[in-house]
Backbone bond lengths (Angstrom), bond angles and torsions (degrees), N, CA, C in turn:
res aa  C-N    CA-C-N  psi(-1)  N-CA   C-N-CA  omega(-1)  CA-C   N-CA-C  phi
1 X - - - 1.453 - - 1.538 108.80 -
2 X 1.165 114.04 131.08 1.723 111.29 159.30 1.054 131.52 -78.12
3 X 1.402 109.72 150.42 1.267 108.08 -178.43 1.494 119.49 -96.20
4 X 1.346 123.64 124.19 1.570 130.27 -173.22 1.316 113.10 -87.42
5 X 1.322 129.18 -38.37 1.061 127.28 153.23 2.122 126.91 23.77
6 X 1.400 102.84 63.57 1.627 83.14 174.91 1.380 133.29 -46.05
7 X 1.149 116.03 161.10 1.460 131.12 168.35 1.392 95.05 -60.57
8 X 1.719 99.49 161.28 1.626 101.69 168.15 1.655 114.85 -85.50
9 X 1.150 110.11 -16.75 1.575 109.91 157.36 1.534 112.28 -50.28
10 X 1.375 98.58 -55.48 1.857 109.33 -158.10 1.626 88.73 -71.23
11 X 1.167 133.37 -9.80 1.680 128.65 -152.27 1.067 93.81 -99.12
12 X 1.588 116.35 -18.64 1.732 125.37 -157.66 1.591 101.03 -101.39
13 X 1.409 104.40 -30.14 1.784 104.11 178.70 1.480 111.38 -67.44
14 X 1.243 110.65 -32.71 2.054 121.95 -146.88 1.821 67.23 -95.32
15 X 1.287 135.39 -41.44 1.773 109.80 177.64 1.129 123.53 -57.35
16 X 1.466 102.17 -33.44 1.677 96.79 -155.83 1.715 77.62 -101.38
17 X 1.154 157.66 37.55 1.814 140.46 140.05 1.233 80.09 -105.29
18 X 1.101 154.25 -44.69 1.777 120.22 -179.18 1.280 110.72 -60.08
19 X 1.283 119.32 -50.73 2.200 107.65 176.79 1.135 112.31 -64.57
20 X 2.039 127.18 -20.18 0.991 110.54 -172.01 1.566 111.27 -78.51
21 X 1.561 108.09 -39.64 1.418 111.63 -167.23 1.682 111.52 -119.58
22 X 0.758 121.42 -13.81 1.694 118.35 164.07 1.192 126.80 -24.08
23 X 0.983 145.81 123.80 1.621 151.34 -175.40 1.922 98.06 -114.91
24 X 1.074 128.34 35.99 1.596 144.30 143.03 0.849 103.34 -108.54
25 X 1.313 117.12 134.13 1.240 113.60 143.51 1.231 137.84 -74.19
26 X 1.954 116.55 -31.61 1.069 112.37 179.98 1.805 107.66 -82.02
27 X 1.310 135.05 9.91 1.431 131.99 147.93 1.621 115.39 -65.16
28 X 1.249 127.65 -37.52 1.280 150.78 -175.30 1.539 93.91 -66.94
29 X 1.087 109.62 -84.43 1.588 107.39 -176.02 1.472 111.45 -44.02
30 X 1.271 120.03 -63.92 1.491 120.09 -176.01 1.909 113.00 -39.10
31 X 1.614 115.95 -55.11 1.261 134.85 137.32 1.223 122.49 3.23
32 X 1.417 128.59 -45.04 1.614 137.60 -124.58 1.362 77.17 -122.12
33 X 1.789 102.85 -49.82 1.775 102.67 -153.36 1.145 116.78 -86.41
34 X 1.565 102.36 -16.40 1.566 114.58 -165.64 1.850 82.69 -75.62
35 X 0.963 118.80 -44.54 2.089 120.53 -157.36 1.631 89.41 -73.93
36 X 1.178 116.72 -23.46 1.580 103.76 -171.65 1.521 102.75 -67.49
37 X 1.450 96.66 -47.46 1.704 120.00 -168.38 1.748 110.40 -48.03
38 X 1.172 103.69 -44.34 1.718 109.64 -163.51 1.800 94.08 -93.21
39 X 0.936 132.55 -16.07 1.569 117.69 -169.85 1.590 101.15 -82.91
């Protein structure tokens, strides 16, 4: 099996197009906290 697993770069892009473009908010927030969390 492969592993799909993004990079933490690539983990950091797919965050910031959910805060950028999300129409949830609670994806947005989760988004926000999750990018706060890993930096």
């Amino acid at each position: 099996m492969a592993d799909i697993t993004p990079s933490k770069r690539g983990y950091k892009r797919i965050l910031n197009v959910i805060i950028n473009h999300s129409t949830n908010d609670d994806d947005r927030a989760w988004a926000e906290a999750e990018l706060e969390r890993i930096e």
